[in-house]
C-alpha positions as CSV (number, residue, x, y, z in Angstrom):
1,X,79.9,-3.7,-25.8
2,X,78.1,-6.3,-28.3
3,X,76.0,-4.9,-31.3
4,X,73.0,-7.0,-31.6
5,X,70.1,-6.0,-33.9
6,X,71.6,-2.6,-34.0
7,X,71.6,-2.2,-30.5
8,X,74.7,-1.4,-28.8
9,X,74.1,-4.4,-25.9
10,X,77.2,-5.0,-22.9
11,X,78.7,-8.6,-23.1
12,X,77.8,-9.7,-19.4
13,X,73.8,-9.7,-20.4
14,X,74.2,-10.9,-23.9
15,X,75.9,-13.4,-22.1
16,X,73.4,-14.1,-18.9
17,X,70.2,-14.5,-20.9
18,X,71.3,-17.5,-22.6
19,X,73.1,-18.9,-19.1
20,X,70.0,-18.2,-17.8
21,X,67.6,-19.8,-20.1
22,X,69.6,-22.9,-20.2
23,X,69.9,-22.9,-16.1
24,X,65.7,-22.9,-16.1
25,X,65.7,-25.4,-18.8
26,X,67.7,-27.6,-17.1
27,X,65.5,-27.2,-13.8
28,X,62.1,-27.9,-15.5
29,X,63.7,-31.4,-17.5
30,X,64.5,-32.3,-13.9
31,X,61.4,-31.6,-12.2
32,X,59.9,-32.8,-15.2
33,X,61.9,-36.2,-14.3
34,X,61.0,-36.5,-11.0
35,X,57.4,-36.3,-11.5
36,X,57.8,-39.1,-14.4
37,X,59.1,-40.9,-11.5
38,X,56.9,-40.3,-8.9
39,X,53.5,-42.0,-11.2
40,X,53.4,-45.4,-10.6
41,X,50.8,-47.7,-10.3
42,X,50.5,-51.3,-8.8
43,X,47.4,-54.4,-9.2
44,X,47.0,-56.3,-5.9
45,X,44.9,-59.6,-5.3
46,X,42.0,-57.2,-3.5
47,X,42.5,-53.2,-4.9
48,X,44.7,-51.0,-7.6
49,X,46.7,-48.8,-6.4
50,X,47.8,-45.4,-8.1
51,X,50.6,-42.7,-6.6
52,X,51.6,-39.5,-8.3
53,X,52.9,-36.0,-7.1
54,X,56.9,-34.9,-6.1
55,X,55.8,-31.9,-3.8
56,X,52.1,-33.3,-2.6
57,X,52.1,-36.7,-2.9
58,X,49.0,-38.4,-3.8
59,X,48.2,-42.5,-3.2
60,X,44.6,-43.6,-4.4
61,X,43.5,-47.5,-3.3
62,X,40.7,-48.5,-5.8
63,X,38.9,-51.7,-4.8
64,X,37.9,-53.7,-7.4
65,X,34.3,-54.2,-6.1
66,X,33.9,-50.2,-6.1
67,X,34.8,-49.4,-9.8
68,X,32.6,-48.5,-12.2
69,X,34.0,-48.5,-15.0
70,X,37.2,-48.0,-16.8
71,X,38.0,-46.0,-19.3
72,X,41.2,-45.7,-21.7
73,X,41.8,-42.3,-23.4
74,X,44.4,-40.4,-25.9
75,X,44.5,-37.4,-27.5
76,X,46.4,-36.5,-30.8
77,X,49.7,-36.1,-29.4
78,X,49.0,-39.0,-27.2
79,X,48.3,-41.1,-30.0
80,X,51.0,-40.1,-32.0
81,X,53.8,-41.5,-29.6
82,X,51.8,-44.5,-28.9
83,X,50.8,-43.8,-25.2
84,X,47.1,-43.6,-23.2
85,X,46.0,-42.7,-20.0
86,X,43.6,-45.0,-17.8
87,X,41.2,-43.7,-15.9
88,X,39.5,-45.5,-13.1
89,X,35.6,-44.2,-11.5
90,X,34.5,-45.3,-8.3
91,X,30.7,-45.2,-6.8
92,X,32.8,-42.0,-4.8
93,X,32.5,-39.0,-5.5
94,X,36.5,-38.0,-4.9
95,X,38.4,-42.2,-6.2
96,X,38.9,-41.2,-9.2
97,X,42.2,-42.5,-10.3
98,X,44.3,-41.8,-13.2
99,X,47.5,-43.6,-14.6
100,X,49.2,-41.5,-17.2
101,X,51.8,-42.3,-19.9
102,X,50.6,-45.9,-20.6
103,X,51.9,-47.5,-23.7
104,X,48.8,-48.1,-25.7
105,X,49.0,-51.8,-25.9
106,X,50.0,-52.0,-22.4
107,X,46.9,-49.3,-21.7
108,X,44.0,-51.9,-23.0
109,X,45.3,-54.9,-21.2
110,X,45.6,-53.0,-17.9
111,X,41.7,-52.2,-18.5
112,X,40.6,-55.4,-19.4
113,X,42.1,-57.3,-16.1
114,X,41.2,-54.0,-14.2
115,X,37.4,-55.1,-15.6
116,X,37.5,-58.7,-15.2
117,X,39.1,-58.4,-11.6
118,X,36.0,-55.8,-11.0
119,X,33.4,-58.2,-12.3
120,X,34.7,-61.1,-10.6
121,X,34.9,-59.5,-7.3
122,X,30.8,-57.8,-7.9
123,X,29.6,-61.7,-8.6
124,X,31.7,-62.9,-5.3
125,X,30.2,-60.3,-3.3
126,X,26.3,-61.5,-4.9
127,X,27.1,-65.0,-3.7
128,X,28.1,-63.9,-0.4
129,X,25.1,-61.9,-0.2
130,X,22.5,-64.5,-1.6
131,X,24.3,-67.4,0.6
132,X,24.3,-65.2,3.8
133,X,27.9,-66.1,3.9
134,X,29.6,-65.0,7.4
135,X,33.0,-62.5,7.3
136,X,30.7,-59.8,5.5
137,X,29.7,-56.6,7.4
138,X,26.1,-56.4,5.5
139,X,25.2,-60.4,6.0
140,X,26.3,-60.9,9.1
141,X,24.5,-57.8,10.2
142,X,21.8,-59.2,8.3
143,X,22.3,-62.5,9.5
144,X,22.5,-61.8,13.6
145,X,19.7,-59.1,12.5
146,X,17.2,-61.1,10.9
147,X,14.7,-60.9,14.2
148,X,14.2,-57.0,13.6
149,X,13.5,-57.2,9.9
150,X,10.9,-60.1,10.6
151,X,9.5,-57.8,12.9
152,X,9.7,-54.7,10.5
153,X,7.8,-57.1,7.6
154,X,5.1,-58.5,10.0
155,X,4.3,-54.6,11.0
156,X,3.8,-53.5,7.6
157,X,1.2,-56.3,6.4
């Protein structure tokens, strides 16, 4: 018997509650580690591609002519270790994207080539669609098309 706070206490649970407290800290560090490790994100020539979850493992492919816009946040204790989290909206409802744990610096760079590589790919798709250019769905529809929407004009006048 142990006397703890006055309390007559046996030795095997004044004993077990610290073992187990340690045991469950030990288990959330490492499931804490293997979600660390399971975010990831990737830039390709065409999309972004974002992965996160250990159990239910999640992969979002962004591309760049669908963003939005993207956004950089951080909270207090974000901001007081230096880190951000990017967050990337589509013109869909359920691509939203989110890349935890940035660096700061590292944060706003990531937004401004996600951005440029958005804009960039927005004014190649206006040329293609302006030029009539063939390999896109909507212009060469438009393109092997262009009979019925003559016809659709000359009906309405």
């Amino acid at each position: 018997m142990l006397l703890l706070a006055g309390v007559s206490t046996p030795l095997w649970l004044a004993i077990a509650a610290p073992v187990l407290a340690l045991v469950i800290a030990l288990l959330i560090l490492r499931i804490l580690r293997r979600q660390v490790l399971a975010l990831g994100y990737l830039e390709r020539e065409e999309d972004f591609i974002v992965r996160s979850g250990v159990m239910w493992r999640k992969q979002v492919v962004i591309p760049y002519g669908r963003m939005q816009y993207v956004e950089v946040n951080s909270g207090p204790l974000e901001r007081r270790f230096g880190l951000c989290q990017l967050t990337l909206n589509t013109a869909g409802a359920g691509a939203t994207a989110h890349v935890y744990g940035l660096p700061a610096e590292q944060g706003q760079a990531l937004r401004e080539r996600l951005v440029s590589a958005g804009e960039e790919k927005c004014c190649e798709q206006q040329r293609h669609m302006a030029t009539g250019a063939p390999g896109q769905p909507l212009c060469s529809w438009l393109a092997g098309h262009r009979w019925f929407a003559l016809h659709l004009l000359a009906e309405h006048r």
